[in-house]
N, CA, C and O atoms as a GROMACS GRO file, in nm:
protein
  420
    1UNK      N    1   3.149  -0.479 -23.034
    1UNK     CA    2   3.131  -0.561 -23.151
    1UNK      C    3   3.036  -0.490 -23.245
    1UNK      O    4   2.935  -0.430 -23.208
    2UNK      N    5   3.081  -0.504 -23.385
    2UNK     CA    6   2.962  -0.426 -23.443
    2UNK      C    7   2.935  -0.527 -23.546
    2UNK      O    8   3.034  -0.588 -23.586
    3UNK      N    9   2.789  -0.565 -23.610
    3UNK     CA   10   2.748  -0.625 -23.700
    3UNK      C   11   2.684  -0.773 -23.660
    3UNK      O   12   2.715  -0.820 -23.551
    4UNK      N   13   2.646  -0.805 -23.698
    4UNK     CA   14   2.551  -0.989 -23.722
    4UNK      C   15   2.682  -1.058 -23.690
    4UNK      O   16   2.722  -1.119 -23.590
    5UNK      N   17   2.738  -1.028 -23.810
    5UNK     CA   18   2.839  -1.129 -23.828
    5UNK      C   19   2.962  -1.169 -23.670
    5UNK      O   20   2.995  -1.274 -23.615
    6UNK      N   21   2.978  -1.104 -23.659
    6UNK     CA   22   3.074  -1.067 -23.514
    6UNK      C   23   2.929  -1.136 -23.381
    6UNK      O   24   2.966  -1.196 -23.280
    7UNK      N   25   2.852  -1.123 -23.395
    7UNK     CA   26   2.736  -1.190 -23.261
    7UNK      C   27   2.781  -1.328 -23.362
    7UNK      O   28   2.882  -1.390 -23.330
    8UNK      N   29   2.702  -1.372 -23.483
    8UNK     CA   30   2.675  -1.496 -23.506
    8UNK      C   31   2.801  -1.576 -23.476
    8UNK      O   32   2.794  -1.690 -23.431
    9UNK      N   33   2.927  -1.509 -23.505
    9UNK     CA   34   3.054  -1.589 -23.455
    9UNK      C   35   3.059  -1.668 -23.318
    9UNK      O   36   3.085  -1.783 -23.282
   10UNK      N   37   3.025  -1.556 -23.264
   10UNK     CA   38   3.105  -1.609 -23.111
   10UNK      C   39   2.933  -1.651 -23.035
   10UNK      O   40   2.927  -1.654 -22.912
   11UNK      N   41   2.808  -1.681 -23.116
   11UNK     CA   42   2.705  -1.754 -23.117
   11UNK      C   43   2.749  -1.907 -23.129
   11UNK      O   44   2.744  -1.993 -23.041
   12UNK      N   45   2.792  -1.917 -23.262
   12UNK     CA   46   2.836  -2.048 -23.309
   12UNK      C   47   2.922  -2.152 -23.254
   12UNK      O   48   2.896  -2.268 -23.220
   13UNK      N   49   3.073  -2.056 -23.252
   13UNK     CA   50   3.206  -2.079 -23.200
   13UNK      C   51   3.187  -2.062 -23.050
   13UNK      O   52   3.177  -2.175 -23.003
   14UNK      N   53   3.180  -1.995 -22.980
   14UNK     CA   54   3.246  -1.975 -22.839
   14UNK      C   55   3.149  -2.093 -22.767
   14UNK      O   56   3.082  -2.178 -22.825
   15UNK      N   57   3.163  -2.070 -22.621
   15UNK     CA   58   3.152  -2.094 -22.487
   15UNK      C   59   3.018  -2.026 -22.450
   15UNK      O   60   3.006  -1.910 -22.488
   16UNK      N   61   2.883  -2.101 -22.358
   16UNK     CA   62   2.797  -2.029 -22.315
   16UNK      C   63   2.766  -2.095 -22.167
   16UNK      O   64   2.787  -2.208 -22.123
   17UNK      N   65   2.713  -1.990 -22.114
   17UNK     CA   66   2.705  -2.007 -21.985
   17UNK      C   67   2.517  -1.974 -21.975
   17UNK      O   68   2.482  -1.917 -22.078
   18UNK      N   69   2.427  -1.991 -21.901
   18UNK     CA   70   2.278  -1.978 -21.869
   18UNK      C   71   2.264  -1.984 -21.707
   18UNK      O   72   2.275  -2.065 -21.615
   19UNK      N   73   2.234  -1.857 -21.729
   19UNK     CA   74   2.176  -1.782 -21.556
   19UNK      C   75   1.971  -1.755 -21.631
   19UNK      O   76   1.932  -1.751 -21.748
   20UNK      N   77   1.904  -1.744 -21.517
   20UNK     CA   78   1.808  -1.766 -21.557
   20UNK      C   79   1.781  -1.604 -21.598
   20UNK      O   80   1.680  -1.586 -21.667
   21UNK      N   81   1.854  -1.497 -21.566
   21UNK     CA   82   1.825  -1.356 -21.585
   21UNK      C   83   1.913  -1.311 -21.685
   21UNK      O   84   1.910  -1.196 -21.729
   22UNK      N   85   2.041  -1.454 -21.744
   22UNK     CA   86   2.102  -1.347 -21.888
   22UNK      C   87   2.187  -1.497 -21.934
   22UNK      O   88   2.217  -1.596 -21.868
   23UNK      N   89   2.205  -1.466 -22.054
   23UNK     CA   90   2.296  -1.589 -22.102
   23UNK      C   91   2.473  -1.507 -22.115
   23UNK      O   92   2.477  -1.389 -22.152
   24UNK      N   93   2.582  -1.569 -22.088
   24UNK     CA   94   2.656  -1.562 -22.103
   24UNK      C   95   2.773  -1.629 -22.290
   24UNK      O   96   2.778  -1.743 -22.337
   25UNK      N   97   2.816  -1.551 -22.323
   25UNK     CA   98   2.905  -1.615 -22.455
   25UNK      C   99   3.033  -1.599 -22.458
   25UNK      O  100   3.052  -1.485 -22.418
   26UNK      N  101   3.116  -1.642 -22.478
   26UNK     CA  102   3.242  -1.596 -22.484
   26UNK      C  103   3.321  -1.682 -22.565
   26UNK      O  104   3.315  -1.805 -22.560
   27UNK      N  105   3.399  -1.614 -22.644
   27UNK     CA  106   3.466  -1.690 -22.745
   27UNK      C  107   3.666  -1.597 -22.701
   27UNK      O  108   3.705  -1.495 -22.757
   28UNK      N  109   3.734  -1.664 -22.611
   28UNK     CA  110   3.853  -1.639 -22.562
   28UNK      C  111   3.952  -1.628 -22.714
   28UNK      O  112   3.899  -1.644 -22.824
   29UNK      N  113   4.059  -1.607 -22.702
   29UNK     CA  114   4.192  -1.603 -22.780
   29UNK      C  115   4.191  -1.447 -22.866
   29UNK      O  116   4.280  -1.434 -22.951
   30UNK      N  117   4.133  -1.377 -22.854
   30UNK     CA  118   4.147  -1.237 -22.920
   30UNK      C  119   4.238  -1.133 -22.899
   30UNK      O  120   4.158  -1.080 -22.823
   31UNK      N  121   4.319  -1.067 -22.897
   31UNK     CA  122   4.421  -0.942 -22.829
   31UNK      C  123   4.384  -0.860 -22.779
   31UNK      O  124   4.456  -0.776 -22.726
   32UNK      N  125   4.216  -0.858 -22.779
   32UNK     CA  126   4.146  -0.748 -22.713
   32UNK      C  127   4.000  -0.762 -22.652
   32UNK      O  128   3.941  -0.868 -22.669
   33UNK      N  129   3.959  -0.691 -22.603
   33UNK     CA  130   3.823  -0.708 -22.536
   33UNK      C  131   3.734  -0.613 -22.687
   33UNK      O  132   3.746  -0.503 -22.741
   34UNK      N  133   3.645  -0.737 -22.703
   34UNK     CA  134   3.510  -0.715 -22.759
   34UNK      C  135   3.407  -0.741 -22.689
   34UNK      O  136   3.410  -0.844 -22.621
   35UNK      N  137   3.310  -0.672 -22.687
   35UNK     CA  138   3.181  -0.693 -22.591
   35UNK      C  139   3.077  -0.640 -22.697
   35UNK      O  140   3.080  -0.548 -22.778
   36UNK      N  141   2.933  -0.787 -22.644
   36UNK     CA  142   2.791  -0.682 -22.721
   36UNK      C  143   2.742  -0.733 -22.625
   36UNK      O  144   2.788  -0.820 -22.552
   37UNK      N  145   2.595  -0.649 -22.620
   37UNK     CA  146   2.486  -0.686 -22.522
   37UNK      C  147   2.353  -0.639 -22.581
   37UNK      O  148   2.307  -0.526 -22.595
   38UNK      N  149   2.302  -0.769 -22.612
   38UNK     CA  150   2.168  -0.776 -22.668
   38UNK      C  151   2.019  -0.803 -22.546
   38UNK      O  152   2.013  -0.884 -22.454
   39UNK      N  153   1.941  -0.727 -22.580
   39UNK     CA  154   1.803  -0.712 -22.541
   39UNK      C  155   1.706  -0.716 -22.625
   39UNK      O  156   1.697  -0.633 -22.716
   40UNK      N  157   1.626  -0.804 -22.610
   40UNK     CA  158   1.544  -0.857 -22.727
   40UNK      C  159   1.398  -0.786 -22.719
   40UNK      O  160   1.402  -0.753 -22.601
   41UNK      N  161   1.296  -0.748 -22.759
   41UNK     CA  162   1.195  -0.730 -22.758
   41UNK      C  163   1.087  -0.794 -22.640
   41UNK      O  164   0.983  -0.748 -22.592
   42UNK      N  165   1.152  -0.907 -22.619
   42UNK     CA  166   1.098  -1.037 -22.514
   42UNK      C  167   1.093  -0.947 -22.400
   42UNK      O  168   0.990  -0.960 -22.333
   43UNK      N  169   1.195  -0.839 -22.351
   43UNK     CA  170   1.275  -0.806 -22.219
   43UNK      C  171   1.114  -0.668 -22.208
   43UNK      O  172   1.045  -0.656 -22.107
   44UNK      N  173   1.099  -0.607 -22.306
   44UNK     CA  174   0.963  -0.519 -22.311
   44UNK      C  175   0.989  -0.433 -22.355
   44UNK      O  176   1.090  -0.440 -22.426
   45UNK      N  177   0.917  -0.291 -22.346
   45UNK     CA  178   0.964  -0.165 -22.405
   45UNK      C  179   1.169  -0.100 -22.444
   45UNK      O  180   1.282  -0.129 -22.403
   46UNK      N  181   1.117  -0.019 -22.529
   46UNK     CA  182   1.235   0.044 -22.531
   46UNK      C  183   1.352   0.102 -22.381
   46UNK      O  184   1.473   0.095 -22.361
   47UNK      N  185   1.260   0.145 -22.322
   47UNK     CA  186   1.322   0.189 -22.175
   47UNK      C  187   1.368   0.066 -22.103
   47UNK      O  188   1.477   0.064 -22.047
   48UNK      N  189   1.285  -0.037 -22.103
   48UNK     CA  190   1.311  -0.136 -22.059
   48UNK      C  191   1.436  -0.239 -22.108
   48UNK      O  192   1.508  -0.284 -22.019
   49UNK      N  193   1.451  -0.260 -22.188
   49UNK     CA  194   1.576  -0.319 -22.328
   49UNK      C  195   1.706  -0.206 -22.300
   49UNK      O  196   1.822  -0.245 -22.284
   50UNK      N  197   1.674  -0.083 -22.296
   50UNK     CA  198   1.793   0.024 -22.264
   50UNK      C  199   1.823   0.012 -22.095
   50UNK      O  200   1.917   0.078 -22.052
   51UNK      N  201   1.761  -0.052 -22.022
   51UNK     CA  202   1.790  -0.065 -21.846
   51UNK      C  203   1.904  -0.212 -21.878
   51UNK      O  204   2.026  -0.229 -21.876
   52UNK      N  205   1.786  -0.296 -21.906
   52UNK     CA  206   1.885  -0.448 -21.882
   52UNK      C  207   2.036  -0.450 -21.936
   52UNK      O  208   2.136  -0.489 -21.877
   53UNK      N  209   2.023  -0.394 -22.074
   53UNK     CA  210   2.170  -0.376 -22.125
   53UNK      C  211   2.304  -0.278 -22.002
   53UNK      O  212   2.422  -0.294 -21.972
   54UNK      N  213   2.192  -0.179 -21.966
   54UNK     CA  214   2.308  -0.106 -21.868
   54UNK      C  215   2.346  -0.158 -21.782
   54UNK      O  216   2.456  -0.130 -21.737
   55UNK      N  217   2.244  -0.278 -21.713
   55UNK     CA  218   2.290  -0.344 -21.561
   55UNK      C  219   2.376  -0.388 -21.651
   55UNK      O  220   2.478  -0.320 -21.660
   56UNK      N  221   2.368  -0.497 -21.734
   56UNK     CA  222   2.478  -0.584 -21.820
   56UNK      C  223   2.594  -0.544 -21.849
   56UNK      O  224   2.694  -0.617 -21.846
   57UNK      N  225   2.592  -0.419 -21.880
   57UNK     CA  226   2.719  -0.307 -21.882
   57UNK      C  227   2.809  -0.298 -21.790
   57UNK      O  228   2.932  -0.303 -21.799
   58UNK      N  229   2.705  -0.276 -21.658
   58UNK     CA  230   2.774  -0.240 -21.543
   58UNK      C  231   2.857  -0.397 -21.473
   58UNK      O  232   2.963  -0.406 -21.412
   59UNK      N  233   2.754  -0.507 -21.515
   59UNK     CA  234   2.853  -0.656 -21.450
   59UNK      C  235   2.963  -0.657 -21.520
   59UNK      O  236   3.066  -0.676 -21.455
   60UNK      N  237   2.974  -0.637 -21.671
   60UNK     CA  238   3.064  -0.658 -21.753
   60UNK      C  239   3.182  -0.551 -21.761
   60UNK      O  240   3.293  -0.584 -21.802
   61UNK      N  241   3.148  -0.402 -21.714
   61UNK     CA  242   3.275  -0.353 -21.660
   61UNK      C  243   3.337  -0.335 -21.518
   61UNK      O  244   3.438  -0.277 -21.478
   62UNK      N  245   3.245  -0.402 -21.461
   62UNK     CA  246   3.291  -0.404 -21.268
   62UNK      C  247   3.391  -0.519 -21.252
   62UNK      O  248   3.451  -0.532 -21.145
   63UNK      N  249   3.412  -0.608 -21.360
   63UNK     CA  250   3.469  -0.703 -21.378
   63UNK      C  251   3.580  -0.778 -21.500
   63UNK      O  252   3.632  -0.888 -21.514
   64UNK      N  253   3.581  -0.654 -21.571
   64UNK     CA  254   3.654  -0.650 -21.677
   64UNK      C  255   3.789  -0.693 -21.655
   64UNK      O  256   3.831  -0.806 -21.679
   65UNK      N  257   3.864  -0.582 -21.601
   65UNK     CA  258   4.009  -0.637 -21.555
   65UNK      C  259   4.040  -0.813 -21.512
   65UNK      O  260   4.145  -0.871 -21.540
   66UNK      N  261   3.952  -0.862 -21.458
   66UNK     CA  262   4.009  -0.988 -21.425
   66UNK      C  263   3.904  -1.108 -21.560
   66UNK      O  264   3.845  -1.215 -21.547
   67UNK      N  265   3.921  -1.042 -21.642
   67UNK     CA  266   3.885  -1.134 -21.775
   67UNK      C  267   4.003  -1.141 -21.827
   67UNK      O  268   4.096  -1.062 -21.813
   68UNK      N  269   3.996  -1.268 -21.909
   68UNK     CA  270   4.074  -1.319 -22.015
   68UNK      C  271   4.054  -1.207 -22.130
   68UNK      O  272   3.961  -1.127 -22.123
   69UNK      N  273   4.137  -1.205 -22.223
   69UNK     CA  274   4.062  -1.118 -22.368
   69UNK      C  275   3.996  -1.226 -22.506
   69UNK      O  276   4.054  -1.332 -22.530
   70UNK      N  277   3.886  -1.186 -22.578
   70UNK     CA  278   3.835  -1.242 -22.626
   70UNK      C  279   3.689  -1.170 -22.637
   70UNK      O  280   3.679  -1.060 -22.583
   71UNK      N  281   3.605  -1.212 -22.687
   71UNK     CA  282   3.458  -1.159 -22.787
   71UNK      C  283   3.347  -1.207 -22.621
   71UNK      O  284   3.346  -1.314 -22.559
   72UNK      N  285   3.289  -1.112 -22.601
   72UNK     CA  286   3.186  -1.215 -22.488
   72UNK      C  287   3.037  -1.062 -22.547
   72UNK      O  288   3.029  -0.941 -22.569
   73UNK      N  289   2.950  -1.192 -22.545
   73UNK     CA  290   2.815  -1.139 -22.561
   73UNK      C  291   2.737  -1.163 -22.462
   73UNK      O  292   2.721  -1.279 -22.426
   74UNK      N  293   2.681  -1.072 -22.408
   74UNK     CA  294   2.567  -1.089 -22.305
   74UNK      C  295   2.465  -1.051 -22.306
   74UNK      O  296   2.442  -0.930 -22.307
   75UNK      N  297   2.346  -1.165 -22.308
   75UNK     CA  298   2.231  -1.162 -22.381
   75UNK      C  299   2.117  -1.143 -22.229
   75UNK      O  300   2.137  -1.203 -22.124
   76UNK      N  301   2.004  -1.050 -22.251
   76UNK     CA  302   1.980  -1.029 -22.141
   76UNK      C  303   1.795  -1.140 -22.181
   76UNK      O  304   1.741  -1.159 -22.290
   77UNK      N  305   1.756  -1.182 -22.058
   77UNK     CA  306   1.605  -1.199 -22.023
   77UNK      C  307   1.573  -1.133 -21.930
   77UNK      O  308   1.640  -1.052 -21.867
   78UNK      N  309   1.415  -1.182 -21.910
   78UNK     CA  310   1.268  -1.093 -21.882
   78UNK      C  311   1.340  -1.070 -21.714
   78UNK      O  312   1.322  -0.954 -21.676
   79UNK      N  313   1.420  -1.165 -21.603
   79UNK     CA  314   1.434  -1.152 -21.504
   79UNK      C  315   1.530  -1.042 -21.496
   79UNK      O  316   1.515  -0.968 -21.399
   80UNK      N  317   1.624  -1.016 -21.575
   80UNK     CA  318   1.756  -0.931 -21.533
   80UNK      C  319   1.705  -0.764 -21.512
   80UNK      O  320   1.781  -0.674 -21.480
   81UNK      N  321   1.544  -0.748 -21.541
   81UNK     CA  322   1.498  -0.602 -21.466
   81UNK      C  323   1.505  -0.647 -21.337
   81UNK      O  324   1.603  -0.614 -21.270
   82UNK      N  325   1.395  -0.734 -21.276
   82UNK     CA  326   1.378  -0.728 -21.138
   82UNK      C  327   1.467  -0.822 -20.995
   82UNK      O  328   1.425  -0.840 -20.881
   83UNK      N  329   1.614  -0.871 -21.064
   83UNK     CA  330   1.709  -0.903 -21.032
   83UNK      C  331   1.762  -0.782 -20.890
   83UNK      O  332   1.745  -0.662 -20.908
   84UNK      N  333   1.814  -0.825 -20.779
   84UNK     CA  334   1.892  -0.758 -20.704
   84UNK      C  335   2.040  -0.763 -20.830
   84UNK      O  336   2.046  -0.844 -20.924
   85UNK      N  337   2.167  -0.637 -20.795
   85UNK     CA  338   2.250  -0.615 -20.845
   85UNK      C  339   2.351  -0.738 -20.788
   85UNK      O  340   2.404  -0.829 -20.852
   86UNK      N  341   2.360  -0.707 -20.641
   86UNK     CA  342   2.452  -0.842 -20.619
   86UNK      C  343   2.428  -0.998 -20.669
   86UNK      O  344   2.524  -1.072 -20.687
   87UNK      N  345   2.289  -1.042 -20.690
   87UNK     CA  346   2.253  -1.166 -20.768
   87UNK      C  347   2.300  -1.146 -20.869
   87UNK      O  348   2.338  -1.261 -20.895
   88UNK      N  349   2.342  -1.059 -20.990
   88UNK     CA  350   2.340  -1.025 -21.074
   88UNK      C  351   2.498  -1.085 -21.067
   88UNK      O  352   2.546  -1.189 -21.112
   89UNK      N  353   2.544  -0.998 -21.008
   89UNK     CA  354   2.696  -0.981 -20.984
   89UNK      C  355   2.768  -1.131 -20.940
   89UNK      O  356   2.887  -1.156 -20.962
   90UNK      N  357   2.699  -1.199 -20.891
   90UNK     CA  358   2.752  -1.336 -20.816
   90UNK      C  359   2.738  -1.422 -20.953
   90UNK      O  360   2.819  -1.500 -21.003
   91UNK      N  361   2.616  -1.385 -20.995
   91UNK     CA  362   2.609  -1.517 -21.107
   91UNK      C  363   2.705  -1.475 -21.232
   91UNK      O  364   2.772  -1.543 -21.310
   92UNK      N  365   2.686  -1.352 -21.221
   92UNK     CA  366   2.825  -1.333 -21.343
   92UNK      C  367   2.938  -1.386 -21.340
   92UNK      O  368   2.999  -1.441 -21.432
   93UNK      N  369   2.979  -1.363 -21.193
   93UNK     CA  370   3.108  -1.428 -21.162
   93UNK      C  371   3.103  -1.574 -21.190
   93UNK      O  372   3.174  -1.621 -21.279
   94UNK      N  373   2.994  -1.675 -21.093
   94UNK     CA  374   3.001  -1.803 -21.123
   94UNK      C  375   3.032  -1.874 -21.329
   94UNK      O  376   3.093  -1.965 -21.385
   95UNK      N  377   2.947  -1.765 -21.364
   95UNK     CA  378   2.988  -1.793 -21.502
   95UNK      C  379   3.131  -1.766 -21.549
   95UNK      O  380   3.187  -1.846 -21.623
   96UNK      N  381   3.192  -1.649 -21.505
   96UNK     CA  382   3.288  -1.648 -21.547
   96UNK      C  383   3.396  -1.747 -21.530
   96UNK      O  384   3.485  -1.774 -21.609
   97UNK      N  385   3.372  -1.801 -21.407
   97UNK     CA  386   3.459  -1.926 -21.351
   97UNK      C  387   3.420  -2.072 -21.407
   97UNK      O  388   3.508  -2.157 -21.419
   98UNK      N  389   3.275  -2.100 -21.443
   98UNK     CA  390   3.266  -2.162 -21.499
   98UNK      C  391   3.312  -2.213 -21.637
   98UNK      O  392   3.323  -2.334 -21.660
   99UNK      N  393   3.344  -2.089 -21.753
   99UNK     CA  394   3.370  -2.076 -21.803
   99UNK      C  395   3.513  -2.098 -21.849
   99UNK      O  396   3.549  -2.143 -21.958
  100UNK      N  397   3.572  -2.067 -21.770
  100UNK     CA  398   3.702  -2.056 -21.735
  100UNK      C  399   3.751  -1.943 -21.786
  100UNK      O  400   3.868  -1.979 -21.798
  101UNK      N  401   3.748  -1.824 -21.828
  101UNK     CA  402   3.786  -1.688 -21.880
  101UNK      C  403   3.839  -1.572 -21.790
  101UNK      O  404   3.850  -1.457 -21.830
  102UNK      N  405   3.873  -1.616 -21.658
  102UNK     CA  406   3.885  -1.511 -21.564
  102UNK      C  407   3.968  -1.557 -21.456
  102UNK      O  408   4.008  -1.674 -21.445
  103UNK      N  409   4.007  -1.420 -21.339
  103UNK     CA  410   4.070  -1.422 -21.256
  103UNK      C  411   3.951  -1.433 -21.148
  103UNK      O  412   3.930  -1.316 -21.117
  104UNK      N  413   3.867  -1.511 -21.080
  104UNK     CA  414   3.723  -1.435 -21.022
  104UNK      C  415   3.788  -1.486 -20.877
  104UNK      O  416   3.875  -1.571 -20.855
  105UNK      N  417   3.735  -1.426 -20.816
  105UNK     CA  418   3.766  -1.420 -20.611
  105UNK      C  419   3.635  -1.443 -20.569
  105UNK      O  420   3.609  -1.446 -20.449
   0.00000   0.00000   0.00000
């Protein structure tokens, strides 16, 4: 996703999900996969904001294939550094199912 405008959309419009280590967004019906992943200043240094986004990266492409297509933003907090990967990974899923946007097992 690139620009304000494309986050504030699927801010407004979509679907959100809240894990205590990242918020989930998703706004379904698109022909394609859009993805952003924001790290706020809150999360700490630069190194730190460039880690959380990559775990975020990594839930969001370990799991790609069994998504719906559509806009999903994943917004990271202060917990998603000192998170185990599989917590990470479980709650993604529960969101995704929650959500309803996916194939999840």
């Amino acid at each position: 996703m690139r620009g304000s405008a494309d986050f504030d959309r699927v801010y407004k419009s979509g679907k959100r999900w809240h894990d205590p280590a990242f918020v989930l967004f998703v706004l379904p019906g698109k022909d394609r996969y859009r993805v952003g992943f924001v790290a706020s200043k809150k999360i700490g240094n630069a190194v730190k904001r460039a880690r959380a986004k990559r775990r975020l990266r990594a839930l969001f492409l370990q799991t790609a294939p069994l998504l719906k297509r559509g806009d999903y933003v994943l917004v990271a907090k202060p917990p998603v550094l000192d998170a185990q990967f599989k917590e990470l990974e479980k709650a993604f899923r529960r969101g995704i199912k929650r959500l309803n946007v996916g194939q999840v097992r």
